[in-house]
Backbone as ProteinMPNN parsed JSONL, in Angstrom:
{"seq_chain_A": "XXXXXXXXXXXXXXXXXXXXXXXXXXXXXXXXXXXXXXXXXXXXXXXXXXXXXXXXXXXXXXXXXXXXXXXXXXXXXXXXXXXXXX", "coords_chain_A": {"N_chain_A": [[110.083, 87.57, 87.984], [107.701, 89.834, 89.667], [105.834, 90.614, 91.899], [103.036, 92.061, 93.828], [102.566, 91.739, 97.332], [100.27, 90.582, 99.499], [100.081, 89.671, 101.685], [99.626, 90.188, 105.452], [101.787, 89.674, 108.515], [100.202, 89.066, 111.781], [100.655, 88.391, 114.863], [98.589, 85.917, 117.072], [98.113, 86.776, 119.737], [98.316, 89.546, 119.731], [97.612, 93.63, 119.619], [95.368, 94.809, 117.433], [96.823, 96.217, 114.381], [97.566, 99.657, 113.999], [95.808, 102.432, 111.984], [97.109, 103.494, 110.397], [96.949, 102.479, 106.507], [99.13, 99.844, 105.514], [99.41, 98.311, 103.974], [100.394, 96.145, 100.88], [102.899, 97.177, 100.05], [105.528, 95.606, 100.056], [107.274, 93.796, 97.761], [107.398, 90.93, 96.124], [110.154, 89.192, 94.26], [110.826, 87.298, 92.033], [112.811, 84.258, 90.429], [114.885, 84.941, 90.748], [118.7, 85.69, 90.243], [120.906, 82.847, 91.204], [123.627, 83.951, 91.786], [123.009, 86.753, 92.267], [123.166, 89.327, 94.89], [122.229, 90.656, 98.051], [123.311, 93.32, 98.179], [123.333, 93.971, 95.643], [120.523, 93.756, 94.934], [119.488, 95.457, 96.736], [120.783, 98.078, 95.277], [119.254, 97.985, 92.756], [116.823, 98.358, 93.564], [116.642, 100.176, 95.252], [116.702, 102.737, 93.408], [113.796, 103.328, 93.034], [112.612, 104.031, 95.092], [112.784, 104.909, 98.955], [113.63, 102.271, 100.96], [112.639, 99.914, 103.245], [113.07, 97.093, 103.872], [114.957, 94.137, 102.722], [115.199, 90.571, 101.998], [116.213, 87.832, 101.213], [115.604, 84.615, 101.281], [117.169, 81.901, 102.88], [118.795, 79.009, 101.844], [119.512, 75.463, 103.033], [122.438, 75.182, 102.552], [123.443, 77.469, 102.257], [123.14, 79.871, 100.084], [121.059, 81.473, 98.519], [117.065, 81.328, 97.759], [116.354, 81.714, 95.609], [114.593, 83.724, 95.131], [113.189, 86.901, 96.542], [112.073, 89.5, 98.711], [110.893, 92.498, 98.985], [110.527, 95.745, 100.532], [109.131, 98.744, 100.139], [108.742, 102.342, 101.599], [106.351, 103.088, 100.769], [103.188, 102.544, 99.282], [103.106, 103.224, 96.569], [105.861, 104.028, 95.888], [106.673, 101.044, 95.836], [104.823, 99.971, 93.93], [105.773, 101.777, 91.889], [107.944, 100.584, 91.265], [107.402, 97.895, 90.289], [106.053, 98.191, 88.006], [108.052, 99.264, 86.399], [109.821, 97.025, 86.28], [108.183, 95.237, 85.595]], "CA_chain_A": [[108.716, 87.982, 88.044], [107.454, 90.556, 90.366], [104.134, 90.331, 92.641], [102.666, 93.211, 95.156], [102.478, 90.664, 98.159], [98.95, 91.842, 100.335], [100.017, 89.644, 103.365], [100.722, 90.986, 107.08], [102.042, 89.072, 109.447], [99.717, 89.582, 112.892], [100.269, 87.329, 115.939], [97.331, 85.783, 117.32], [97.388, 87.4, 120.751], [98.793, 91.002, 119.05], [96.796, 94.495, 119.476], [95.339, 95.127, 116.187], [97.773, 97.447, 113.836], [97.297, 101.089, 113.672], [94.644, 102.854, 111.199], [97.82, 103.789, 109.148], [97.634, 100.956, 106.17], [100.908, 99.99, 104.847], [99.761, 96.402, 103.028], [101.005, 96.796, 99.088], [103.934, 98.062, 100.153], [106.136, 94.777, 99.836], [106.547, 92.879, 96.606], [107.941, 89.573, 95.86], [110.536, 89.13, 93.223], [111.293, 86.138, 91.495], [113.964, 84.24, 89.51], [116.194, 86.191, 90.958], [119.971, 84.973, 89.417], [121.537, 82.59, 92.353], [124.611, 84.742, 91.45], [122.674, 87.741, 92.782], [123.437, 89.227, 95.976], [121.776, 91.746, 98.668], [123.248, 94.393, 97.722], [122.627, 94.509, 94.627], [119.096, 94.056, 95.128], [119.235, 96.923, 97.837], [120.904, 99.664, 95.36], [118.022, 97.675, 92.113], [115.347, 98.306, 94.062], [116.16, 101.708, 96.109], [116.822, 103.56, 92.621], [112.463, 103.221, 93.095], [111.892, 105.032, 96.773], [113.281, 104.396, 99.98], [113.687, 100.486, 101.099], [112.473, 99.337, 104.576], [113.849, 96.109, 104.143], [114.891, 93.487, 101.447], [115.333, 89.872, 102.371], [116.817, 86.553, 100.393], [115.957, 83.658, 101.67], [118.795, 81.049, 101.789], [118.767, 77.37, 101.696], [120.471, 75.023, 104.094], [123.899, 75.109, 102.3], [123.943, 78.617, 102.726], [122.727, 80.296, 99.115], [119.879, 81.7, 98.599], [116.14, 80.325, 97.495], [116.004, 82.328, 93.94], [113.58, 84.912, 94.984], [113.446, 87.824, 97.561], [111.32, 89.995, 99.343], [111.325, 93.865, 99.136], [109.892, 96.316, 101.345], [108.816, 99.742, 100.51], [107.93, 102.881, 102.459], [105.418, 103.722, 100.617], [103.045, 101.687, 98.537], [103.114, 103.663, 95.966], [107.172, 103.532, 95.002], [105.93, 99.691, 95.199], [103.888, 100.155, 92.419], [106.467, 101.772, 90.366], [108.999, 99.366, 90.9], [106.288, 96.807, 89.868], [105.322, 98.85, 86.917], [108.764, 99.519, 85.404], [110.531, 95.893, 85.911], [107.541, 93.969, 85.296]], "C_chain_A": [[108.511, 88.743, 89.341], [105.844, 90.508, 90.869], [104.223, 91.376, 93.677], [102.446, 91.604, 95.945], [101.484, 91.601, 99.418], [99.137, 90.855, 101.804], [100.85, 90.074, 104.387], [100.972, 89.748, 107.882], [101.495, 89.443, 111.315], [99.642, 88.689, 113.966], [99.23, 86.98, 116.431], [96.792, 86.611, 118.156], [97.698, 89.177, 120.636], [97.629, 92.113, 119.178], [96.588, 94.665, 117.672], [96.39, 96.48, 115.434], [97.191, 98.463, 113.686], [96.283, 101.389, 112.396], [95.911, 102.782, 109.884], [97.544, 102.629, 107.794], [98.347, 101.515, 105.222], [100.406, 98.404, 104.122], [100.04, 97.439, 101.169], [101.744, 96.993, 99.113], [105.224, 97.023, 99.681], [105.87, 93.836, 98.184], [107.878, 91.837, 96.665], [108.606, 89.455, 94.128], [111.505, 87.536, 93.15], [111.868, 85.746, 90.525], [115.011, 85.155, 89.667], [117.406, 85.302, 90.908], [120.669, 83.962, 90.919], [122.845, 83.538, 92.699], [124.272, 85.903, 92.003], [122.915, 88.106, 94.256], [122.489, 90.351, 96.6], [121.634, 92.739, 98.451], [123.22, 95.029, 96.341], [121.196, 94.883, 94.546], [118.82, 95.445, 95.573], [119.526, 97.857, 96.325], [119.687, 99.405, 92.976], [117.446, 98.846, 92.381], [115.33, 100.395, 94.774], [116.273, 103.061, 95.165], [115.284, 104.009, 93.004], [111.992, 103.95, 94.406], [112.86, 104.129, 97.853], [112.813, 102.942, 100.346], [113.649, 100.414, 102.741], [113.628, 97.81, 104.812], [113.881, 95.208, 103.0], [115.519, 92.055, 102.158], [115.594, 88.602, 101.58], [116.944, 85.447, 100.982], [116.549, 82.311, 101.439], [117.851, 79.322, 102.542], [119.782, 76.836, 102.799], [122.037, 75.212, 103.857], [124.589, 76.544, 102.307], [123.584, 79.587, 101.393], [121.651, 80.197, 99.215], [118.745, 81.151, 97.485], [116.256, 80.756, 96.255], [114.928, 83.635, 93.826], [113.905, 85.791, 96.071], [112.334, 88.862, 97.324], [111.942, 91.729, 99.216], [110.33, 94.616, 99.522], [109.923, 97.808, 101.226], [108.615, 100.245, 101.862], [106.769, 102.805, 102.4], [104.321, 103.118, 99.506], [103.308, 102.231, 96.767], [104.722, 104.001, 94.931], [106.938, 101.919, 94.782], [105.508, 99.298, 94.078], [104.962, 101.005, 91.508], [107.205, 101.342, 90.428], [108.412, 98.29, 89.893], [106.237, 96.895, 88.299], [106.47, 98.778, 85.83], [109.36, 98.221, 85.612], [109.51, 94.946, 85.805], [107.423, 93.482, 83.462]], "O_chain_A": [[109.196, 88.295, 90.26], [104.873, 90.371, 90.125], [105.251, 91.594, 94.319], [102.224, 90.559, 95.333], [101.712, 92.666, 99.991], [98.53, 91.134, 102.838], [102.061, 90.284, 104.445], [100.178, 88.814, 107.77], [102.297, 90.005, 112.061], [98.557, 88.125, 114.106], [98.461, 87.934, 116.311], [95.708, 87.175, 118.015], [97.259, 89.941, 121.497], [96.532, 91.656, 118.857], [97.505, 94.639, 116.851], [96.593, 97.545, 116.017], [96.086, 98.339, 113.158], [95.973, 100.37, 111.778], [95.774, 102.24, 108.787], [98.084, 101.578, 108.138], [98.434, 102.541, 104.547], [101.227, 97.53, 103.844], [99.936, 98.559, 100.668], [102.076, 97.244, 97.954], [106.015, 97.56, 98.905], [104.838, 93.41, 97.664], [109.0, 92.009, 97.14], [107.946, 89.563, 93.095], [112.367, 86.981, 93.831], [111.781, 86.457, 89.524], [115.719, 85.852, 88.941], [117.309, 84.2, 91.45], [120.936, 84.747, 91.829], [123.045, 83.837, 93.876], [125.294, 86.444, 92.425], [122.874, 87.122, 94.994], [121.908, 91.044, 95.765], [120.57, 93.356, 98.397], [123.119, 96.212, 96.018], [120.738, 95.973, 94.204], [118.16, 96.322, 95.016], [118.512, 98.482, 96.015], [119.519, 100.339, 92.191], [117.462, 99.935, 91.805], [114.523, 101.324, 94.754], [116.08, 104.186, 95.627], [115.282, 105.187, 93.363], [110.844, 104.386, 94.495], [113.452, 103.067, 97.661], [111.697, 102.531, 100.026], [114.589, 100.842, 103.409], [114.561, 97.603, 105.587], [112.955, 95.331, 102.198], [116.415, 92.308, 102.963], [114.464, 88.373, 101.149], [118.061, 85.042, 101.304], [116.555, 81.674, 100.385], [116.928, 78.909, 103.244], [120.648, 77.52, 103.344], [122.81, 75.374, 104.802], [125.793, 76.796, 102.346], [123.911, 80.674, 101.868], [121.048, 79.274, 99.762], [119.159, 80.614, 96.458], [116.258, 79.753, 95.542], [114.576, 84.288, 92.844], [114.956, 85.512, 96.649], [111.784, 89.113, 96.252], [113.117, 92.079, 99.329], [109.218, 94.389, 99.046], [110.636, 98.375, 102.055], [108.421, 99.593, 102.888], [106.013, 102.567, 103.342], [104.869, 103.33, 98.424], [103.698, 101.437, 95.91], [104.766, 104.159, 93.711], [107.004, 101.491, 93.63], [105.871, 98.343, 93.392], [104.893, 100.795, 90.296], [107.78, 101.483, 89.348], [108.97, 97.945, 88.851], [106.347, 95.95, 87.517], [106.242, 98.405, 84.68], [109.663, 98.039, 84.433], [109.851, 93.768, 85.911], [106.891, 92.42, 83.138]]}, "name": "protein", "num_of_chains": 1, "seq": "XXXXXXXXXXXXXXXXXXXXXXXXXXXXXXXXXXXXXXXXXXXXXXXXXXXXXXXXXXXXXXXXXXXXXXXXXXXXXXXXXXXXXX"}
């Protein structure tokens, strides 16, 4: 399953972020195969627009949780990633 993910991460004592906005840009994909790896994800996901960053978070034993994080440029390849694997 696939989700646009609308939160930023802003430290408390942090200057507010730039005018640019970039929220939408990240989406959250889930059920992802334990069998799955990074780079697959990476060359998935970057068929869709350039990839800031893609992230799998793992579990103590060292495999990852089942879902992962992906990070457009632009919100807008976001949205058609979204669009065509949802």
């Amino acid at each position: 399953q696939i989700k646009l993910s609308s939160k930023s991460f802003i430290p408390s004592k942090a200057v507010p972020a730039p005018s640019d906005d970039k929220s939408g840009t990240k989406i959250m994909v889930r059920n992802v195969p334990f069998e799955a790896t990074r780079s697959e994800l990476l060359k998935l996901f970057g068929s869709f627009g350039q990839l800031k960053k893609v992230r799998l978070p793992k579990k103590f034993d060292g495999g990852h949780r089942g879902f992962a994080f992906c990070e457009f440029l632009t919100r807008k390849e976001a949205e058609n990633a979204m669009a065509t694997l949802s």
